[in-house]
Legacy VTK file of the C-alpha trace (Angstrom):
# vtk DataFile Version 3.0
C-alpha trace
ASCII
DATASET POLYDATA
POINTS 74 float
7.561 10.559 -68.574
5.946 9.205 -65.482
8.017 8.030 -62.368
8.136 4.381 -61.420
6.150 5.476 -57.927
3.463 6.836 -61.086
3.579 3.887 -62.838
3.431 1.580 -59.530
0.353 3.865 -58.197
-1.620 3.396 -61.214
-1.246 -0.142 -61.641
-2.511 -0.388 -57.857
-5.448 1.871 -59.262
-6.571 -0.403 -62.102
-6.508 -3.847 -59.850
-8.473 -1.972 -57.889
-10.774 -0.829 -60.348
-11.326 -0.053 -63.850
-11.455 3.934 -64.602
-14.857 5.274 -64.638
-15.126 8.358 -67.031
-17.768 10.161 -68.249
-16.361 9.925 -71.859
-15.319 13.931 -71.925
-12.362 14.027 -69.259
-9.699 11.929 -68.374
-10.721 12.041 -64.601
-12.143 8.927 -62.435
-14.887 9.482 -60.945
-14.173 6.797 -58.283
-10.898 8.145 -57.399
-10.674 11.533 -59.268
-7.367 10.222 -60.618
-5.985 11.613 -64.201
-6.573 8.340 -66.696
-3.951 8.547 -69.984
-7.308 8.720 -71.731
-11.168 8.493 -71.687
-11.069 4.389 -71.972
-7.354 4.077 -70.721
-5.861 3.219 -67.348
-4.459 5.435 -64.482
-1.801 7.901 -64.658
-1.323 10.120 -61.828
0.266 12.525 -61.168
3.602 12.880 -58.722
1.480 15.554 -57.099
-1.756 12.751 -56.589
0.344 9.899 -55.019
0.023 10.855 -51.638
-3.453 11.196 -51.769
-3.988 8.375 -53.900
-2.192 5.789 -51.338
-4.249 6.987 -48.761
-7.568 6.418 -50.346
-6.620 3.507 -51.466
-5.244 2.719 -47.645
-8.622 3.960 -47.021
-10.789 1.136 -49.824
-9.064 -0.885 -47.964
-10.418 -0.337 -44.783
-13.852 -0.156 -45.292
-13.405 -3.641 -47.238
-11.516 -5.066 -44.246
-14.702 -3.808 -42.083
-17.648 -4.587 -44.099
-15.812 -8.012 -44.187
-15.746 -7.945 -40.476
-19.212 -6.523 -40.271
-20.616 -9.620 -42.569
-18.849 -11.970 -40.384
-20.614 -11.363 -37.242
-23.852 -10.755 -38.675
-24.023 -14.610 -39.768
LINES 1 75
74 0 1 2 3 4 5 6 7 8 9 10 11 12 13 14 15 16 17 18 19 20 21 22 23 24 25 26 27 28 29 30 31 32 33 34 35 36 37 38 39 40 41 42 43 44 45 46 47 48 49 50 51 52 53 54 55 56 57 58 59 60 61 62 63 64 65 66 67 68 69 70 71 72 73
């Protein structure tokens, strides 16, 4: 049974994105995070969150600066 940080991480995960699989494994290829399934949503792993909040820290950035970047180049 996932953790409420698991469950809390991979609903970040899908409003960020939808899971992109290659129909085979149950890994995104955006974020190399477990999915509960080829078509399902995210589910990962205690071991993952870490790494998962910082690349989604990380999304976050480069959105914040190619925001920034398409402000001054108006």
């Amino acid at each position: 049974m996932a953790s409420s940080e698991q469950q809390q991480m991979g609903n970040r995960l899908d409003e960020h994105h939808r899971p992109e699989t290659n129909g085979r494994m149950s890994v995104c290829r955006r974020c190399g995070v477990i999915t509960d399934g080829p078509e399902g949503d995210h589910a990962p792993r205690e071991r993952e969150l870490a790494r998962t909040g910082q690349w989604l820290d990380t999304q976050a950035r480069i959105r914040r600066l190619e925001g920034a970047k398409d402000r001054v180049n108006r």
